[in-house]
N, CA and C atoms as an extended XYZ file, in Angstrom:
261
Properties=species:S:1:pos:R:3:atomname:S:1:resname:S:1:resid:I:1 pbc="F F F"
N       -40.769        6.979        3.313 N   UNK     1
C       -39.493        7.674        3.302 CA  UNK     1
C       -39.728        9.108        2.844 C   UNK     1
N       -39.371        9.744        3.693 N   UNK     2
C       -39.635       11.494        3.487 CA  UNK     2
C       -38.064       12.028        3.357 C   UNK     2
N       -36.941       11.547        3.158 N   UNK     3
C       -35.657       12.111        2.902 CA  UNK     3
C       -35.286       13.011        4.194 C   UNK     3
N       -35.971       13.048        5.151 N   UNK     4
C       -35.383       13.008        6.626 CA  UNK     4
C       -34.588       12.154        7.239 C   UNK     4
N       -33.308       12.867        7.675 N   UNK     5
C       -32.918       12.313        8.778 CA  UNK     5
C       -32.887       12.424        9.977 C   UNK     5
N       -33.163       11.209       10.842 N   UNK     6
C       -33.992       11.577       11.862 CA  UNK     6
C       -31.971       11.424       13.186 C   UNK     6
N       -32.668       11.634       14.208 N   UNK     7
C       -31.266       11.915       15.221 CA  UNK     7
C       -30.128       10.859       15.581 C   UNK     7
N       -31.269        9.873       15.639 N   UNK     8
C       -29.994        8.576       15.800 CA  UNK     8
C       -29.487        7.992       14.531 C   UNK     8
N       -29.952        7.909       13.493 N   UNK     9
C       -29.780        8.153       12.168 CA  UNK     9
C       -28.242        8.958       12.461 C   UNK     9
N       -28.515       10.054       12.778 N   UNK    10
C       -27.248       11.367       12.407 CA  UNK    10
C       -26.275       10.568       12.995 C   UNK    10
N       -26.389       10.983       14.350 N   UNK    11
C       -25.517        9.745       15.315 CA  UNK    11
C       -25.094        8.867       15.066 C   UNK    11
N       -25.997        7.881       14.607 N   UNK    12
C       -25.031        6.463       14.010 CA  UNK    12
C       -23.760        6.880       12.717 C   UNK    12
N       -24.323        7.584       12.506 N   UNK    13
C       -23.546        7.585       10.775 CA  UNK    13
C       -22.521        8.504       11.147 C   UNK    13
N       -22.269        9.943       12.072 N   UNK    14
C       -21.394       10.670       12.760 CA  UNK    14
C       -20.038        9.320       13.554 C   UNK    14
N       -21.004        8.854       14.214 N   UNK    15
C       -19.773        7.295       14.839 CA  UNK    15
C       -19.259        6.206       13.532 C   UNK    15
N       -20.073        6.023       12.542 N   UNK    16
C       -19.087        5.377       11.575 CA  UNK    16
C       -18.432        6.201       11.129 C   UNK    16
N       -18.499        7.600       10.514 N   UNK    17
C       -17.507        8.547       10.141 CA  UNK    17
C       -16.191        8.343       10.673 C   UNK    17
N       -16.557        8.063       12.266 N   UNK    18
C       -15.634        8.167       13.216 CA  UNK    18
C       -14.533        7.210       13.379 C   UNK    18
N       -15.532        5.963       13.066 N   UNK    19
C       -14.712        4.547       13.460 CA  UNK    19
C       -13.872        4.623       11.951 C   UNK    19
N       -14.436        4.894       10.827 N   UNK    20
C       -13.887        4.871        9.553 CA  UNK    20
C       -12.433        5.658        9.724 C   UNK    20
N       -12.472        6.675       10.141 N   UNK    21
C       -11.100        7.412        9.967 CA  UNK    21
C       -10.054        7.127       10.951 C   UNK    21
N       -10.774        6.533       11.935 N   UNK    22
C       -10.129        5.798       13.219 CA  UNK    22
C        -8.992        4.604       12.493 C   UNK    22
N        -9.973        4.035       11.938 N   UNK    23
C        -8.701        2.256       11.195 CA  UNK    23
C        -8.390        2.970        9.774 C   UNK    23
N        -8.403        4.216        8.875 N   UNK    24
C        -7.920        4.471        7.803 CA  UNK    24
C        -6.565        5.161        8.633 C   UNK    24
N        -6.696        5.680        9.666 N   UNK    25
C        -5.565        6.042        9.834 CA  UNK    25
C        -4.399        5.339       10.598 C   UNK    25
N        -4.711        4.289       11.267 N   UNK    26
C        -4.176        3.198       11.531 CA  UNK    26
C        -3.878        2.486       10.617 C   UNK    26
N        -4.656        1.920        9.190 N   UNK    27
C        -3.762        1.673        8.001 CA  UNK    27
C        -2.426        2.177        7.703 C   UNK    27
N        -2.882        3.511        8.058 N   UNK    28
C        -2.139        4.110        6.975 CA  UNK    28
C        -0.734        4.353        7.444 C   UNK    28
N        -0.772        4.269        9.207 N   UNK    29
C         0.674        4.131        9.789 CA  UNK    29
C         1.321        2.532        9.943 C   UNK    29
N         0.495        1.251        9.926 N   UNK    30
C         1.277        0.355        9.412 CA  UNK    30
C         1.369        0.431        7.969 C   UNK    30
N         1.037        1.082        7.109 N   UNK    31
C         1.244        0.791        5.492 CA  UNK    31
C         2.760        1.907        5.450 C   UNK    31
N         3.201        2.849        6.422 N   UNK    32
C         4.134        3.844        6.347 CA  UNK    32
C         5.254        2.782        7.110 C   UNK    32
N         5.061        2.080        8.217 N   UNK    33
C         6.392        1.349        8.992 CA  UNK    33
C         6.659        0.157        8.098 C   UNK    33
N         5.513       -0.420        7.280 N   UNK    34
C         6.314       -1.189        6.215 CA  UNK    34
C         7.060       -1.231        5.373 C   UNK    34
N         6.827        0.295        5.426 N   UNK    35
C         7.830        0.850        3.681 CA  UNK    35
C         8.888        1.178        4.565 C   UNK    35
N         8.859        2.007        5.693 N   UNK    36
C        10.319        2.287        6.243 CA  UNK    36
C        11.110        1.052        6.534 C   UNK    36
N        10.594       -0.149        7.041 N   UNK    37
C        11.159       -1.124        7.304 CA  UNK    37
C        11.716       -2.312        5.917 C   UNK    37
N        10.884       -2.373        4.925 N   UNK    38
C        11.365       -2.479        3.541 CA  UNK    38
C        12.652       -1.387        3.507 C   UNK    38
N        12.531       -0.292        3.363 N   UNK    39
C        13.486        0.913        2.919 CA  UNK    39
C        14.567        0.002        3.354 C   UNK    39
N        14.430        0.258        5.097 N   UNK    40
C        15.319       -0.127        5.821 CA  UNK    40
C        16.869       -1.615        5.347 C   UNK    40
N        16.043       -2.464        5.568 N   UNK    41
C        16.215       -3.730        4.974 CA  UNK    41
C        16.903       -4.008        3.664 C   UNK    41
N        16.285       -3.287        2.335 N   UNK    42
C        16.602       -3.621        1.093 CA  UNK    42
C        16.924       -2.418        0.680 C   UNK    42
N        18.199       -1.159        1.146 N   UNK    43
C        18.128       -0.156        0.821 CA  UNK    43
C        19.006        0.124       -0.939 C   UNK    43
N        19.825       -0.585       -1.845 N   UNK    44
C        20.375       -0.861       -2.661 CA  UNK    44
C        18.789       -1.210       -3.841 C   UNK    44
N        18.066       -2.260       -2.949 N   UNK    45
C        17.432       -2.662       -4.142 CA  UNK    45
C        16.024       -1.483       -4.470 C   UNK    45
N        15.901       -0.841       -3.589 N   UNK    46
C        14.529        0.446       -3.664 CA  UNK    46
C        15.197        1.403       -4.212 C   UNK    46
N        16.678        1.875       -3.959 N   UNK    47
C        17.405        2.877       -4.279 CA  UNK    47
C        17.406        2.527       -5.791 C   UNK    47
N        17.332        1.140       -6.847 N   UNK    48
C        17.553        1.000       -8.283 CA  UNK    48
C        16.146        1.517       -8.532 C   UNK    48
N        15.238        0.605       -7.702 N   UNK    49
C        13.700        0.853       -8.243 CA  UNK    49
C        13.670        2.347       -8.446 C   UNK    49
N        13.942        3.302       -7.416 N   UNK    50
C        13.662        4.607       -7.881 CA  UNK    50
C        14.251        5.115       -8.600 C   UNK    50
N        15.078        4.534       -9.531 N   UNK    51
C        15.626        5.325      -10.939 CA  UNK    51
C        14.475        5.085      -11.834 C   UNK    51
N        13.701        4.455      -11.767 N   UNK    52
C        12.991        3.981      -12.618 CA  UNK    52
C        11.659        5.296      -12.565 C   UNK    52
N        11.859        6.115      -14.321 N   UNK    53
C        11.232        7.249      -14.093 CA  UNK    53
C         9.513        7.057      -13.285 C   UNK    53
N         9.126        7.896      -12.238 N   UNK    54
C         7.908        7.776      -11.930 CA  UNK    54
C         7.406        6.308      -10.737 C   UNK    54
N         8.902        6.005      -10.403 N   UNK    55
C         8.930        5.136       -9.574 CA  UNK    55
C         9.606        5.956       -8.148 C   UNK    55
N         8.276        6.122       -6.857 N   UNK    56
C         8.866        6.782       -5.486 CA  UNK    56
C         8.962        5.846       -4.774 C   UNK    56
N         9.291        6.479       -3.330 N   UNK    57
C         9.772        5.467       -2.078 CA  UNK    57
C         8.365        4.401       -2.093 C   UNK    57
N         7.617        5.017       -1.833 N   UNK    58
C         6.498        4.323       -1.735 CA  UNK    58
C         6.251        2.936       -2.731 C   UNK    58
N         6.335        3.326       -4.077 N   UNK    59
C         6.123        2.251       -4.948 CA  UNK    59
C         7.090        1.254       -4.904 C   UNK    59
N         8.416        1.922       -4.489 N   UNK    60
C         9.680        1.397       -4.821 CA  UNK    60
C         9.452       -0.106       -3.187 C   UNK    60
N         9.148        0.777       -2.825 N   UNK    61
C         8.577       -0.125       -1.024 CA  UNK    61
C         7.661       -1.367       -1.599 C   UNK    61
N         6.770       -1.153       -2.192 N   UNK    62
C         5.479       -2.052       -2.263 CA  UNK    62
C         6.206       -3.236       -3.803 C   UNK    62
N         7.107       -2.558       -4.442 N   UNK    63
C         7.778       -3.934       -5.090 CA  UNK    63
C         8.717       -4.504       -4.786 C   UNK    63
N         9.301       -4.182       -3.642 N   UNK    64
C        10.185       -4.873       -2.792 CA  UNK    64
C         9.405       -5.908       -2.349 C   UNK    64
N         8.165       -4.701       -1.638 N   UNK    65
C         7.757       -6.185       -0.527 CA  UNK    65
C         7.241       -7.462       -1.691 C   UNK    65
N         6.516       -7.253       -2.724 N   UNK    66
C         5.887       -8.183       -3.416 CA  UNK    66
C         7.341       -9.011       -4.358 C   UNK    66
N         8.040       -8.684       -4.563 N   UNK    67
C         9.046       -9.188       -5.116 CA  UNK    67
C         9.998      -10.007       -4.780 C   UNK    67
N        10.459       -9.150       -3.518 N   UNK    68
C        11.750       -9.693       -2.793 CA  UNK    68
C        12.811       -8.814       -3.351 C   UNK    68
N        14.060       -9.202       -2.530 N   UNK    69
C        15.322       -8.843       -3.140 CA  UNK    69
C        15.932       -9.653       -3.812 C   UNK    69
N        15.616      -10.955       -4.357 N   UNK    70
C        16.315      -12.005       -5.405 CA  UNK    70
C        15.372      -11.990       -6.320 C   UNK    70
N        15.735      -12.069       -7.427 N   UNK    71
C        14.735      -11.599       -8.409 CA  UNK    71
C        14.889      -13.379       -9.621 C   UNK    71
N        16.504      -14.304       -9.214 N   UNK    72
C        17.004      -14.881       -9.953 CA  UNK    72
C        15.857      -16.173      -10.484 C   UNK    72
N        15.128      -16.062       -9.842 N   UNK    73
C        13.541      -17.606      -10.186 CA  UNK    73
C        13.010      -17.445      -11.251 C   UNK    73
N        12.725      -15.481      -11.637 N   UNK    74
C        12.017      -15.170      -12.578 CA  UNK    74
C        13.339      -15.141      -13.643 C   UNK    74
N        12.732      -16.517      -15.257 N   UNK    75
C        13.539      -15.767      -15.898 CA  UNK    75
C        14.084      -14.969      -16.900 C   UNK    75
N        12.399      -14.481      -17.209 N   UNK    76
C        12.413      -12.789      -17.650 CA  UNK    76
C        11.923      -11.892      -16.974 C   UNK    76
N        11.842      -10.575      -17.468 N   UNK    77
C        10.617       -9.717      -16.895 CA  UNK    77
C         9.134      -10.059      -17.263 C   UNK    77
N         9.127      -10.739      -18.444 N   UNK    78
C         7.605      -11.366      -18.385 CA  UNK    78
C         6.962      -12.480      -17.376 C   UNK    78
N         8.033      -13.267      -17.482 N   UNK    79
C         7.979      -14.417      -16.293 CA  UNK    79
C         7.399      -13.486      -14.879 C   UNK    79
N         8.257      -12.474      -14.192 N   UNK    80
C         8.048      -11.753      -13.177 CA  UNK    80
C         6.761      -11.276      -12.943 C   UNK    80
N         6.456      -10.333      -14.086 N   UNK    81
C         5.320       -9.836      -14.348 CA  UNK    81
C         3.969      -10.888      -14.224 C   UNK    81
N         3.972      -11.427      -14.581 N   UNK    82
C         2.944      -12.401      -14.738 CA  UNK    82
C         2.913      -13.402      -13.480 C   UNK    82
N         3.949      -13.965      -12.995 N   UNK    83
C         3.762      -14.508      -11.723 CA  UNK    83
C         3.006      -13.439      -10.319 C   UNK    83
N         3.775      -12.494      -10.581 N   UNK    84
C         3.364      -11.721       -9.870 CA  UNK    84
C         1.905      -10.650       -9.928 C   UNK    84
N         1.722      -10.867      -11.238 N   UNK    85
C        -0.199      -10.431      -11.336 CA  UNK    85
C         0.266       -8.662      -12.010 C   UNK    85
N         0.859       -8.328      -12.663 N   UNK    86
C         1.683       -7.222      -12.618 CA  UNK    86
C         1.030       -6.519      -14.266 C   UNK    86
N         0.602       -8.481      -14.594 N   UNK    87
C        -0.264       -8.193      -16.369 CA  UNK    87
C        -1.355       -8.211      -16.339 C   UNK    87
C-alpha cells in the first residue's frame, strides 16, 4: 500500500458518492411527505406539541407519528415516556 489511488478506485468511490446522495435524498422527501401528511391529519394535536418551547413542525411530526393522537393508555407521562423508549 503506497496511499495511491489508483482510477477505478476513484470511480468506484465517485459512483457511491453518487448512489449515497441519490437514496439520502429520497429519504429525505419521504421523511418531508410524512410530516406533511401527519401535519395534515393531526393538525390540533402538532399545533399543542409546538407550544412546547423548542418543539418544531418537524419534531412535533415525528411525536405524532410515534405516539398517536390518543394519548388515554398512557397513564402518566412516565408511563408514555418509557413505553415509548423516550428514557
Amino acid at each position: 500500500m503506497d496511499g495511491k489511488q489508483s482510477m477505478i478506485n476513484g470511480q468506484l468511490l465517485e459512483v457511491s458518492f453518487e448512489v449515497y446522495h441519490f437514496y439520502l435524498g429520497k429519504i429525505m422527501q419521504v421523511e418531508e411527505n410524512i410530516g406533511l401528511y401527519i401535519l395534515g391529519y393531526f393538525p390540533e394535536e402538532c399545533a399543542l406539541l409546538m407550544e412546547i418551547p423548542g418543539v418544531k413542525q418537524q419534531s412535533a411530526a415525528v411525536i405524532s407519528r410515534e405516539v398517536g393522537p390518543n394519548i388515554e393508555p398512557y397513564m402518566t407521562v412516565g408511563h408514555l415516556a418509557f413505553w415509548k423508549g423516550f428514557l
